[in-house]
N, C-alpha and C positions, 0 to 999 in steps of 0.2 A: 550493449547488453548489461554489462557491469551497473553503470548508475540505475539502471531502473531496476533491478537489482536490493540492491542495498538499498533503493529507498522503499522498495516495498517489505524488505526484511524489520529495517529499521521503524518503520510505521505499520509495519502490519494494517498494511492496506487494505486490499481487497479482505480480508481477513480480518479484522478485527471488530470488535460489539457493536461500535459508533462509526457510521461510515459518512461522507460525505457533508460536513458541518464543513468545508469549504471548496471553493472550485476545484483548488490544486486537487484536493483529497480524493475528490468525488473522480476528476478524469486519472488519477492513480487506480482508484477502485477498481476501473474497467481490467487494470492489468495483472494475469498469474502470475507467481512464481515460472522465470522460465526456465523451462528444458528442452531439449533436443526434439522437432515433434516426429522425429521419423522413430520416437518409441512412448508408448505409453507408461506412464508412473502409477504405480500402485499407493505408495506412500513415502514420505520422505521426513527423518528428521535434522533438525538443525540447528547447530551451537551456534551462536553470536558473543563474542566476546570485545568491549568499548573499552578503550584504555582510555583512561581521562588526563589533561594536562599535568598533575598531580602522579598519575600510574598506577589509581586505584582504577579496578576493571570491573565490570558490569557484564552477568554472564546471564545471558536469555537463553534457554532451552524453548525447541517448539515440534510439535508434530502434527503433520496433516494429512489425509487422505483422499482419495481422489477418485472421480466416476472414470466411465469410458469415453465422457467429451472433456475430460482433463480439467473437470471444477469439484472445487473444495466441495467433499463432503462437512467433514466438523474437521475439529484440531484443537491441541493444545496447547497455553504456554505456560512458561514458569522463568520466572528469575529467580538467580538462585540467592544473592542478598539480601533481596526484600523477602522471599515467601513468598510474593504474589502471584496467584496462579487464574488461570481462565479457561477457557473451555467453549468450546460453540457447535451446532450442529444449524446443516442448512439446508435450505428446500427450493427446490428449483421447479422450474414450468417446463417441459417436453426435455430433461435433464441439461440445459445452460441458462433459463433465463433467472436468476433469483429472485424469489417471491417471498422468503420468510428468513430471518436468523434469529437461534434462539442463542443468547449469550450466557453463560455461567461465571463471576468471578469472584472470588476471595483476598483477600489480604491480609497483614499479620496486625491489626487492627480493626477490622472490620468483619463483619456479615457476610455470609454469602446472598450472591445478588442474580437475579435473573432479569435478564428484559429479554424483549422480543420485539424485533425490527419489521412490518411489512411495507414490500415494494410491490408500487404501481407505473405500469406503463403504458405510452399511446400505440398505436397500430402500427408503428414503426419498430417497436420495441424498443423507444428507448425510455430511461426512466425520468418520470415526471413528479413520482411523490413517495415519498418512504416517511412511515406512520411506527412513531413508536407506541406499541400497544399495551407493554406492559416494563416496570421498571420504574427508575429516577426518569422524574420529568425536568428536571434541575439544567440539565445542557440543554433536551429540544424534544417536543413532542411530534411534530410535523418539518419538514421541509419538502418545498418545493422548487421545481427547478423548469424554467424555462431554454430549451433548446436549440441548436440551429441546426442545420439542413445536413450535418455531419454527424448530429446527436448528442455534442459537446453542450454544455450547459453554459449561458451566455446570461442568465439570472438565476441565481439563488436565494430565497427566503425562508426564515425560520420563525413557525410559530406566529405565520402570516403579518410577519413583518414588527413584529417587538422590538427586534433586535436590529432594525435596520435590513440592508440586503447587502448581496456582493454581485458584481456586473462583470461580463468580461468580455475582451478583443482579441478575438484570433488572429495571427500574422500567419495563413498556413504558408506561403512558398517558403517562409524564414523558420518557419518551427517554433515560433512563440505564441505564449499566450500571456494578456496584461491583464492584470485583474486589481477591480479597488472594490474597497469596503465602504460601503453609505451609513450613515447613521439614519434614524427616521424622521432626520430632516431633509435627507438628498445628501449630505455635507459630507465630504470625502476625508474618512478618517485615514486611511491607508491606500497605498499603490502597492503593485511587484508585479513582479515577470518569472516566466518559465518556460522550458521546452515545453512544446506539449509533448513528444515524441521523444521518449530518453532513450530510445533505442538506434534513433538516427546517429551514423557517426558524423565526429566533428574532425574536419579536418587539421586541426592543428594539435589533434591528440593518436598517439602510437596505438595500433591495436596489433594482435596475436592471430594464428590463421585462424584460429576459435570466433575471432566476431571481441573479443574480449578485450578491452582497451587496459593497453599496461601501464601507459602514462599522456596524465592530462597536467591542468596547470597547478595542483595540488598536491598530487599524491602519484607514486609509485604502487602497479599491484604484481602480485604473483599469484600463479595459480595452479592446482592440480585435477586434474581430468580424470572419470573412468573411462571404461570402454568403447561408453555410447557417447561419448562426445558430451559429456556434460561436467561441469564441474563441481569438485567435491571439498576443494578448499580452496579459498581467499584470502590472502594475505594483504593490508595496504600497509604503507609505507608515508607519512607524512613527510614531504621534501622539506618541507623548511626546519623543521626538527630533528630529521632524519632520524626519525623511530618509527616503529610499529605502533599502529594504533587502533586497530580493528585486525582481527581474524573469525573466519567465518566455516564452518565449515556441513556440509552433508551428506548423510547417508541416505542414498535413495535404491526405491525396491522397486523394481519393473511388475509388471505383468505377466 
């Protein structure tokens, strides 16, 4: 639970203006903030604080709220050393399928900015094209995404191919996924790998009766729980430096 976790906090995943500019991203997208489902969340907010090698720290503030099929209404974020702040509100098809995100964001050098994201899907529901309709065209106007029989996205193109495409191989009984970048000559600029499943446990890492892994091949974590079985802070622990180097924490409001 923990890594996919943190990497949806840390990339504000599903959550964030610009979704799916690559595979990894696109099959994170699919995943909420998780909590306990034997209770509904009304809203939750959330400090993020990055220590860097140095121990200057990086403090994200974020708030979101939530329907009765437990997806993001809007939300907001803000760092608090840059200024930067953002904002979104979203639209959904028979309230889970997302069909629209409007994004708001500011900086301490810049304009405020809007765009607005539509998604389109085949009969299956899964998505095959998100259009951005308004906004910088500068990263992507269009992508597209070809499917497999899972719904996973096995091609990706941007902007019908300018920028090349990205292709991927599921390993499902192993839990990976291989993904390389083309350029628009076929020519493979880049490889990598990933769970697709960051909730599957790995056996050579400890977990807690929570589901919550306290120690993998990097980092030590701790944690604090409310009532309902969810946690409200996260502490890691970098082993090989033995410091702290992330704490996380939230406040969440039930139903």
């Amino acid at each position: 639970m923990y890594t996919s976790i943190i990497y949806c906090i840390l990339s504000v995943l599903f959550l964030s203006g610009v979704h799916g500019q690559s595979i990894f991203s696109k099959l994170s997208q699919d995943r909420d903030l998780l909590f306990n489902a034997k209770y509904s969340v009304g809203h939750v907010e959330i400090e993020s604080i990055l220590y860097s090698l140095s121990g200057n720290a990086t403090t994200r503030r974020e708030r979101y709220y939530f329907n009765a099929q437990q997806k993001v209404l809007n939300g907001q974020t803000y760092t608090v050393e840059t200024g930067a702040r953002s904002s979104f509100q979203n639209e959904y098809k028979g309230d889970s399928l997302l069909i629209k995100k409007t994004t708001f964001s500011t900086g301490p050098y810049s304009q405020r900015d809007e765009s607005i994201v539509e998604y389109q899907y085949d009969q299956h529901d899964f998505l095959i094209k998100q259009i951005k309709t308004k906004g910088s065209t500068s990263i992507y106007k269009e992508i597209e995404f070809t499917n497999d029989e899972r719904g996973n996205p096995i091609k990706l193109v941007i902007d019908g191919g300018k920028y090349g495409s990205e292709v991927a191989r599921y390993d499902y009984p192993n839990n990976r996924v291989y993904c390389t970048v083309l350029d628009v000559n076929n020519e493979t600029l880049s490889s990598s790998k990933s769970l697709i499943d960051f909730t599957a446990k790995n056996s050579k890492y400890t977990y807690n009766e929570y589901g919550d892994v306290v120690d993998d091949d990097t980092y030590k974590f701790s944690y604090k729980y409310d009532n309902k079985g969810n946690w409200v802070k996260i502490t890691r622990k970098n082993k090989s430096r033995n410091k702290i180097d992330h704490i996380i924490t939230r406040k969440i409001s039930y139903r």
